[in-house]
Each structure stands twice: as structure tokens, then as C-alpha cells.
C-alpha positions in Angstrom: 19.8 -8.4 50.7 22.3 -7.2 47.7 20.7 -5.9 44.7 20.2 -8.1 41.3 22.1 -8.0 38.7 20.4 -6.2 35.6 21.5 -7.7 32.0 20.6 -5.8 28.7 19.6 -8.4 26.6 19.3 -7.0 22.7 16.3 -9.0 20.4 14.9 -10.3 24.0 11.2 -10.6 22.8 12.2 -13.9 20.6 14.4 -16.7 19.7 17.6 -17.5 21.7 17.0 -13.5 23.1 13.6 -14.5 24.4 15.1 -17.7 26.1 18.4 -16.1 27.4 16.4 -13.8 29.0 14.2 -16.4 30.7 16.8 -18.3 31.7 18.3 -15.1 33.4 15.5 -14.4 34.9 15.5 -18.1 36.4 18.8 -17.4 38.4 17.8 -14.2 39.9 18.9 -11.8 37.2 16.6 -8.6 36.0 16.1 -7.5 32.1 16.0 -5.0 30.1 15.2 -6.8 26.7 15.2 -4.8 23.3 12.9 -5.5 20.0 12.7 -3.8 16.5 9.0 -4.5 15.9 7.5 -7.2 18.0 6.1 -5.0 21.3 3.5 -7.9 21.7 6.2 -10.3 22.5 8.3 -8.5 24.4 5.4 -7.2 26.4 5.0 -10.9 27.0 8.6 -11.8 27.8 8.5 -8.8 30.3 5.2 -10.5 32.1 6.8 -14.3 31.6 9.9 -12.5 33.9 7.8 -10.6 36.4 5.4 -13.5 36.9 9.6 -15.2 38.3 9.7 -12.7 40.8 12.2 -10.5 38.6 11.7 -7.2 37.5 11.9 -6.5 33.3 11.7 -3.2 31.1 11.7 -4.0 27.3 12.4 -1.1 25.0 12.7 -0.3 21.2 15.5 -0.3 19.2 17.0 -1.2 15.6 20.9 -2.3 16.3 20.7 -1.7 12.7 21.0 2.0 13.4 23.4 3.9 14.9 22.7 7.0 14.9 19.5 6.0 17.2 22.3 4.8 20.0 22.5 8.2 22.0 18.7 8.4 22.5 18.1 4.4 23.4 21.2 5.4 26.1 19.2 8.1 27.4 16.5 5.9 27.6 18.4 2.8 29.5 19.9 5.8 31.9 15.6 5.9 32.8 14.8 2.7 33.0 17.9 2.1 36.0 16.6 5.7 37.6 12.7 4.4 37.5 12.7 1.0 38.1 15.6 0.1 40.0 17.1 3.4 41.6 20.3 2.7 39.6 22.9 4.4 37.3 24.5 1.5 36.0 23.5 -2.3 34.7 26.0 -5.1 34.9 25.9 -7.4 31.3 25.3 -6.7 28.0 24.1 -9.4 25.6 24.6 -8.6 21.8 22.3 -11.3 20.9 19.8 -9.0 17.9 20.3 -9.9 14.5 18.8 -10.8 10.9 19.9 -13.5 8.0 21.0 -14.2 4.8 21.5 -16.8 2.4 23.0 -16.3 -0.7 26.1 -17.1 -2.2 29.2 -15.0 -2.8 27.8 -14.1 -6.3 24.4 -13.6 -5.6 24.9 -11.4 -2.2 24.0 -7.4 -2.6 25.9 -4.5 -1.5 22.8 -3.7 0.5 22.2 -7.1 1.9 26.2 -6.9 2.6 25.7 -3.3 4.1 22.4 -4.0 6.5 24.5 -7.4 7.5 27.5 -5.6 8.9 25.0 -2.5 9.9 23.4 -4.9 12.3 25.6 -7.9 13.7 28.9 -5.7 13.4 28.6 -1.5 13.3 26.0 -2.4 16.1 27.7 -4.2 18.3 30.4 -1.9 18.2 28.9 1.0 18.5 26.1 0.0 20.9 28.5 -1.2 23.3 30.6 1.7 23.0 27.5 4.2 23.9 27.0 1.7 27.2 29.9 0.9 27.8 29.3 4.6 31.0 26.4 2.9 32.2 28.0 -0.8 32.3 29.3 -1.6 36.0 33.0 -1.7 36.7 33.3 -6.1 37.0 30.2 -6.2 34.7 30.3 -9.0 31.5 29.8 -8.9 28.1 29.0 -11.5 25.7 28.8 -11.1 22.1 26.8 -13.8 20.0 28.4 -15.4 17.1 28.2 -18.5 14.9 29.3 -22.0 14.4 29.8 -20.8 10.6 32.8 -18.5 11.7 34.8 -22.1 12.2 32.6 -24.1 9.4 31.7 -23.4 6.1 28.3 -23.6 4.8 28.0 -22.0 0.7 25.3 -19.2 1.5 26.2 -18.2 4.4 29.3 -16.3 3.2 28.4 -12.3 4.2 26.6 -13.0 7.6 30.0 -15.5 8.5 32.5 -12.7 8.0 30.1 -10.6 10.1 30.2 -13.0 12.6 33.8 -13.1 12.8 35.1 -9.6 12.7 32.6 -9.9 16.0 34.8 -12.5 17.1 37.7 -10.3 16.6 36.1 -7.3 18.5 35.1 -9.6 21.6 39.3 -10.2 21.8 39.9 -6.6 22.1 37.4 -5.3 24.1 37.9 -7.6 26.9 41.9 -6.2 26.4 40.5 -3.1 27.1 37.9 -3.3 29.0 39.8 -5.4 31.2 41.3 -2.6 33.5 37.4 -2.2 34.9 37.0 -6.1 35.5 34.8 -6.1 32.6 35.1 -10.0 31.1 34.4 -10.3 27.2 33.1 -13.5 25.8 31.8 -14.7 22.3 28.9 -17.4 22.6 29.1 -18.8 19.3 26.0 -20.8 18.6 25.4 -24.1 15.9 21.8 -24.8 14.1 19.3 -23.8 16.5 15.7 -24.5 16.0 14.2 -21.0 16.1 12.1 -18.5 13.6 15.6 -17.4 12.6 16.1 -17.1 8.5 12.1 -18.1 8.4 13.0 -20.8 10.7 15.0 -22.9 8.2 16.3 -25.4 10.9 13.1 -25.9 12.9 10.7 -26.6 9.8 12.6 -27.9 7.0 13.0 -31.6 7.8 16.0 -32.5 5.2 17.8 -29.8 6.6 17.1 -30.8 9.9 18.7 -34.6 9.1 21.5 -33.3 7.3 22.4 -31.1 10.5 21.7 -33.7 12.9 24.0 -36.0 10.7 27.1 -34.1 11.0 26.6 -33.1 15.1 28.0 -35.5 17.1 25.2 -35.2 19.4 22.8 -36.7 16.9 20.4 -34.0 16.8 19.9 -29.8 15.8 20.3 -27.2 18.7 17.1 -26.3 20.7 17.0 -22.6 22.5 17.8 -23.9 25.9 21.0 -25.1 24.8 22.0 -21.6 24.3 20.3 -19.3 26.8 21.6 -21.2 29.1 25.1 -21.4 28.4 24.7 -17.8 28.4 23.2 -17.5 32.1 26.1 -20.0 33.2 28.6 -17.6 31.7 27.2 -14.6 33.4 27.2 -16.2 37.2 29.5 -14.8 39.7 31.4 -17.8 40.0 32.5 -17.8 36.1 33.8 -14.5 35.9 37.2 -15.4 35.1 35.9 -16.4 31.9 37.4 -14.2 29.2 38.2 -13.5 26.1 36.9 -16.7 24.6 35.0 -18.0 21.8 32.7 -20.3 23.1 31.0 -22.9 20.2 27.4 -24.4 21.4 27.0 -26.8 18.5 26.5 -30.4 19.8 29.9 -31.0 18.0 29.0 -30.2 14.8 31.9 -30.6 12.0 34.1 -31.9 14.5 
């Protein structure tokens, strides 16, 4: 029996991290899932997975900070030695990340600064830190947005985060390429989640107005995302690269 695969799955204890992680778990695939400040969750994603047969680790970390990527590499290199004799895991989800909404003249330099700490400086550096411990033919996806196409006023910082991470997916799949590493950006729509104090799932007039302009008739739901992320990371769809990938229901089309 060949080993499982083992996907680091960054803000796995909630949202679209919680349910990418299930879904991964689904089709045979371990986790290592990361949270800032909700252990109680992810100590309850990591039992949800292991009650599937799979084995999960969840550890701390702030993408938001850097300088804390050499220790959280020491402690992935554990986690592989303890609890699968391994030195290596195979993908990488960037999924972690905060929000913001405020327009162009309202926006801080510190809400501008902790916007491009996290969802940009993170994933670049982060990846770069694991990129030793990633398998040669491992996969990467980076998560986006539907508002790096569309344009919603307020979302104007956290957008241009979004797509400078677009960008980045582009080159590292150039070179990351020579190790059969495939790069992809899942871009996500309006997804009913707790995400910027769950705007989409509770506020009803924001709910229609989305649903109005999706072609699909309705917002996203979790499941339309975590599992367009476990279909990207099956062997069969490894040819997959360098793509920017919109889950939206057709939104703005």
C-alpha cells in the first residue's frame, strides 16, 4: 500500500480551510492544518479527520509573520518525522487570511501593511521556507478572489493583495516547474462563511444582491470551494498549472 499524500493546509481550523481540509481528508489525503488563535477548532478539525481514517497534526502560526517561518519549518520537519516517518509533504494550500472593507480613502497604512503582511509577504515567504520539505511532483495552490477580475468599492487593498498573489502563482509554477511542482490560483466568489464577520452568510440584502448578479442564482457555500481544491490536487489533474481558477457561480459574467 503507497503512502498518503500529506497537504499543509494554512487557516484549516475554519471557513473554506476547515472544509478543504475535510474534503481532503475524504479522498485519502492527510493534514497538517494551521490556526492563529482557534486551537479548539482545529483540535476539532484534527478529530473530524482522524474519525475518516486519516491522520491530522494542526499547528500554530500567524502567516502574518515572517520572521516566525524558520521555527513553524522546524516544526513541520517534526510533525513528518513523528507521525508519518517522512521528510517531505506533497501540497501546500495558502488558504489563511483576514479582511477589509474600506474604501481607497478611508484604508490605513496599517490595515494596507497587515493586508499585504498576511495574503502576500506570507505566501511568499512561507512557501519559500517549504518549498525543502515540499516533494519533487508536489502542488501548490494559492487562494485568491473573484474581486481580482471584479470590482467591488471597499474592497480595494485586500484585491491588489489578491492579485500580486495571482502574479506570484505564475512564476512560481515557472520555477518550480523543473521539480514537477504544479502552481495554481483558486480564486473564490462570495462564500458564506465567518469571513469579514460573515458579511455574506448573515446579511440578507447582501446575500440577494450577490445572488442577483451570479448566474447560478445564488451565493457560494464552502463545499463549492474545498472541493474544487481536492479535485485540483488528485493525481489525475496534475497537469494543471499555472492557472487562475474563478469558483464564483458566474458572477459578473
Amino acid at each position: 500500500m503507497s503512502n498518503p499524500s500529506i497537504a499543509i493546509i494554512t487557516g484549516g481550523s475554519r471557513g473554506l480551510g476547515q472544509n478543504t481540509a475535510m474534503k481532503l481528508a475524504e479522498q485519502g489525503t492527510d493534514v497538517i492544518l494551521t490556526y492563529r488563535s482557534g486551537q479548539k477548532e482545529a483540535a476539532a478539525v484534527v478529530a473530524a479527520i482522524e474519525k475518516l481514517g486519516r491522520k491530522a497534526v494542526a499547528l500554530s502560526l500567524d502567516v502574518g509573520k515572517s520572521a516566525s517561518f524558520d521555527d513553524f519549518a522546524v516544526r513541520v520537519r517534526e510533525a513528518l518525522s513523528k507521525t508519518w516517518q517522512r521528510d517531505s509533504f506533497d501540497f501546500l494550500v495558502n488558504n489563511a487570511g483576514t479582511g477589509l472593507h474600506a474604501s481607497i480613502a478611508e484604508t490605513t497604512e496599517a490595515e494596507f501593511d497587515d493586508l499585504v503582511n498576511v495574503h502576500f509577504k506570507g505566501v511568499f515567504f512561507l512557501t519559500q521556507k517549504l518549498l525543502p520539505l515540499i516533494a519533487d511532483g508536489g502542488r501548490i495552490v494559492n487562494i485568491s478572489s473573484g474581486l481580482a477580475r471584479f470590482t467591488l468599492p471597499g474592497s480595494s487593498a485586500y484585491a491588489a493583495v489578491k492579485g500580486a498573489v495571482e502574479v506570484l502563482t505564475r512564476y512560481q509554477a515557472k520555477e518550480l516547474g523543473a521539480r514537477g511542482i504544479a502552481v495554481n490560483t483558486v480564486a473564490p466568489g462570495a462564500i458564506e462563511t465567518d469571513f469579514r464577520g460573515g458579511a455574506v452568510r448573515d446579511n440578507p440584502e447582501i446575500k440577494k444582491m450577490i445572488a442577483s448578479q451570479t448566474a447560478l442564482g445564488r451565493v457560494g457555500l464552502p463545499d463549492d470551494i474545498g472541493g474544487l481544491i481536492a479535485l485540483l490536487l488528485l493525481p489525475a489533474n496534475g497537469w494543471i498549472n499555472a492557472q487562475r481558477i474563478e469558483a464564483s457561480g458566474g458572477m459578473f459574467i
